[in-house]
N, C-alpha and C positions, 0 to 999 in steps of 0.2 A: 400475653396476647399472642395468638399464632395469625396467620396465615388467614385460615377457616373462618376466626371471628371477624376477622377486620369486613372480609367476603359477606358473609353473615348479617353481621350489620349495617350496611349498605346495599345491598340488591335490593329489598324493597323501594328505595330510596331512587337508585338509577330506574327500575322499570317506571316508576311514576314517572321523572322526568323524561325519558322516553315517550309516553303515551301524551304531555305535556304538549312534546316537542309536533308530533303529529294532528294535537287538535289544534296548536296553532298553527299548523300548514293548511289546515282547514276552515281557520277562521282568514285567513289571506287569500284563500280557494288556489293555494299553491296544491301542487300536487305532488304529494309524498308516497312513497317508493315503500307502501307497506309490503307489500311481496318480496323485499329485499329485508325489512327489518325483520320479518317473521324466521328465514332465512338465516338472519347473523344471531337471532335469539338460539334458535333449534341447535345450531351450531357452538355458541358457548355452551348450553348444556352437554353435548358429545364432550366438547372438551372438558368439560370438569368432571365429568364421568370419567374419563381416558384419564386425565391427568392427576385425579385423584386416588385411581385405584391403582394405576399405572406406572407412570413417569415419575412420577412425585418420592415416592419410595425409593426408586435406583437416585434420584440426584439428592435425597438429604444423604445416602447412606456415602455415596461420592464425596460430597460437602466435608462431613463427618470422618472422613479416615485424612481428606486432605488438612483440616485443620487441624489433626494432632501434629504434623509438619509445619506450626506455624511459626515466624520468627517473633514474633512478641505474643502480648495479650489485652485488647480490648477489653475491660467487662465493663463497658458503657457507664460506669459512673460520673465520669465527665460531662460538660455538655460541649465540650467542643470532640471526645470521640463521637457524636451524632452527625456532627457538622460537617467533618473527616469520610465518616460512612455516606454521609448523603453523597457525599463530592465523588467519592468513589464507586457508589453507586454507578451514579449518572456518565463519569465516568467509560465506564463498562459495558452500560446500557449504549451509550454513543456506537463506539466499537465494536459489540454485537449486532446493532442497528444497521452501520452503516457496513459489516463485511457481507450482513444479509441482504444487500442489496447488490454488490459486488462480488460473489461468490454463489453460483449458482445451487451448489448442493443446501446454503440455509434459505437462497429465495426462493425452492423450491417449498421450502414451510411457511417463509414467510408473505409470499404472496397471497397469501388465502386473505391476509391481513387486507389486503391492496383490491381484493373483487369486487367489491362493491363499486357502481358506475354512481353513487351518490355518493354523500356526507352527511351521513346523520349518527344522531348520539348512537343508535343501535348498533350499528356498523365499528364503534369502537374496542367491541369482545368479539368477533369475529375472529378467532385466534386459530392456530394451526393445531393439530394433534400427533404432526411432526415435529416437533419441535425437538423433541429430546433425540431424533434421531440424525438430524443438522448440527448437534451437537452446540446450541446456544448456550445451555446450560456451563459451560466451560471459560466463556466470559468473566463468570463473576467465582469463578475457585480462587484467582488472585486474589480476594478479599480474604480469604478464611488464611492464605500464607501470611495473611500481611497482619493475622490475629483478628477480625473479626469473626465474631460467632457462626454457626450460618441460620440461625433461629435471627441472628439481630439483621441479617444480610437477606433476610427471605420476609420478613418483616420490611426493611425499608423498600424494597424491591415492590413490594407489594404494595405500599403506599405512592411509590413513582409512578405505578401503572394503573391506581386509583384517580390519581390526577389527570390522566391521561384520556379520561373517561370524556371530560367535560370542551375533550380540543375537537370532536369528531362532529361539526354543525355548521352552518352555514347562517344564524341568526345571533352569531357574535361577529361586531364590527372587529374591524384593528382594534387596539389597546394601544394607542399615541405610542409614551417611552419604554413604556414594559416588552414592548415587540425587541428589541432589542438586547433584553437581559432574558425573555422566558418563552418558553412555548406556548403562544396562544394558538387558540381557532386561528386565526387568519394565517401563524407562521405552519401551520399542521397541515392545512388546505394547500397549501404551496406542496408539504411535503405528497401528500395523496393526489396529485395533481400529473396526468401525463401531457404537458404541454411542454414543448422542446430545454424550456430555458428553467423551468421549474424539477428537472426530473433527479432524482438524488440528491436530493438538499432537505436540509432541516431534521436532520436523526437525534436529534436531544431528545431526553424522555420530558423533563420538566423544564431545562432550561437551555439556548440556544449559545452561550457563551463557546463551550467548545465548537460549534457549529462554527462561529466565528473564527476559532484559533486556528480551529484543520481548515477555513477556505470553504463550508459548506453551507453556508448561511446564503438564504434569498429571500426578499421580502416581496408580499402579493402586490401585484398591482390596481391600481385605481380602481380599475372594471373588475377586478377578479379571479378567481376560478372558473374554468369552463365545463372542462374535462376530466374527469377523474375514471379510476379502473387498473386493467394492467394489459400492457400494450402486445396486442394482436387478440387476446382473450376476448369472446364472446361473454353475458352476460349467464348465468346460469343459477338456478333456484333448488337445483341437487347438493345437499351438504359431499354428496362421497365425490362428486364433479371435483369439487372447490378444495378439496383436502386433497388431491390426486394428482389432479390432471396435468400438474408443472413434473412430477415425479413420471408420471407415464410417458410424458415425452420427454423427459432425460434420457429414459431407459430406450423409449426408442432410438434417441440420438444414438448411444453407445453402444447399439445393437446394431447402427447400419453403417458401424468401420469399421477396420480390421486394425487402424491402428492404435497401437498401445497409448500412444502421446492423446489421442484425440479425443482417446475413450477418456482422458485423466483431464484434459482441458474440458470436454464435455460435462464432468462434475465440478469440477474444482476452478473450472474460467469462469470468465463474467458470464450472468445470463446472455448476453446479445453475440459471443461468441460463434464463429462456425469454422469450419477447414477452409471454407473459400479466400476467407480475409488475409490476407497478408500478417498480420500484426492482429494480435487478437484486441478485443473489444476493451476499455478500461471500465466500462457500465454498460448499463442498460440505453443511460446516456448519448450512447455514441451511436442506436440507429437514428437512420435519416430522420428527416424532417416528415419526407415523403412515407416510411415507414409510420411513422405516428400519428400522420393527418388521415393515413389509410386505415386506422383503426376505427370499429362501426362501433360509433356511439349506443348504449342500449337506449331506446325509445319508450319512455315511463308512459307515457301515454298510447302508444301503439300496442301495451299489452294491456290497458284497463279498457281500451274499448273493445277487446274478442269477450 
């Protein structure tokens, strides 16, 4: 089984639920944000164009010269080396997740993930086509030193991120004790969420245990989610906007100093970093309150009635 089939056999499967997810916003006369779904559709497909003809090539061929370096050998007979890979997976995914949030040169790819000013299942492949160039891919090489394959490693990866599918909606309650052990909709909402006390929390792929151990775990409250998006970003229906435009203002960052430290903080600090601050930013976390409230919500119904 590769990659391709598991894709394969499930996309028909997500777009239905998808079109599900929208007739029942219609049968509540909620108002669902299809200009946005249309948006994260058109956009996974660039990406799997890009990433298949592209990216996908240099990082098996990466994968592949680092696993002949590796200190032992999986070959998944077991059923506890599955158990081991998953763990390590997720793992990986955690500390990918959360330096992309932390480290502006990969939230530079990874906010494309984060534009959407809603939550719906669409909005969950909404994926970057920088990706390989933020270098996430480097996350999970530890797995192929440590002897997993990378066929078995792009494989489970690929099933984390198939689960991942069903956290991006707003018509899943909590889940009582499971909120606790896994990433549901509700703990994902939190994550997608720019409200002060919710912002960099919950980066597990499927389960929120290490969320727990590293201090990153927050659970939604009573009323909910309000706000979602990425803080100061307008709302925008251009794929090349939404794939860009955290890159183009880096580049401008680093084009209007002359100093070396600034240019290097400017890629490699937290996104909320500037020269002004004293002490640089530890997140995105760290602007104000006043910075966050002053972000324009986009208005789903302010553009269905032009």
């Amino acid at each position: 089984m590769q990659q391709e089939d598991i894709l394969r056999a499930v996309i028909p499967i997500l777009i239905l639920l998808i079109i599900l997810e929208g007739a029942y916003y219609g049968v509540k006369r909620r108002t669902f944000p299809y200009k946005e779904a249309l948006t994260s559709l058109g956009m996974f497909l660039i990406y799997q164009l890009v990433s298949l003809k592209l990216t996908k090539p240099w990082t098996q061929s990466i994968s592949e010269w680092i696993y002949q370096y590796r200190l032992t050998t999986f070959d998944m007979t077991q059923w506890w080396h599955w158990i081991a890979l998953y763990l390590g997976v997720e793992f990986a995914y955690y500390w990918m997740h959360r330096c992309s949030h932390e480290i502006r040169w990969l939230w530079a790819s990874h906010s494309v993930h984060h534009s959407p000013h809603h939550i719906t299942l669409s909005g969950a492949y909404r994926l970057s086509i920088t990706s390989f160039i933020s270098g996430m891919f480097i996350f999970y090489l530890g797995l192929q030193i440590l002897g997993f394959s990378p066929k078995a490693g792009a494989i489970m990866l690929a099933l984390n991120l198939l689960y991942q599918f069903w956290l991006h909606t707003e018509l899943i309650p909590r889940l009582s004790f499971l909120e606790g052990i896994f990433n549901t909709p509700s703990n994902h909402r939190v994550h997608h969420s720019i409200e002060p006390e919710y912002i960099d929390k919950n980066y597990g792929g499927t389960l929120v245990i290490f969320d727990r151990i590293f201090g990153t775990y927050a659970a939604e409250r009573s009323e909910g989610v309000k706000k979602y998006g990425v803080i100061g970003k307008n709302e925008s229906f251009n794929p090349i906007v939404l794939f860009f435009r955290e890159w183009v203002a880096m580049a401008r960052d680093v084009g209007g100093t002359s100093s070396l430290k600034d240019k290097w903080k400017f890629c490699f600090g937290s996104p909320g970093w500037t020269p002004s601050k004293k002490e640089p930013v530890q997140s995105i976390a760290s602007l104000s309150e006043n910075d966050i409230h002053s972000f324009r919500e986009f208005d789903q119904k302010a553009v269905g009635s032009k």
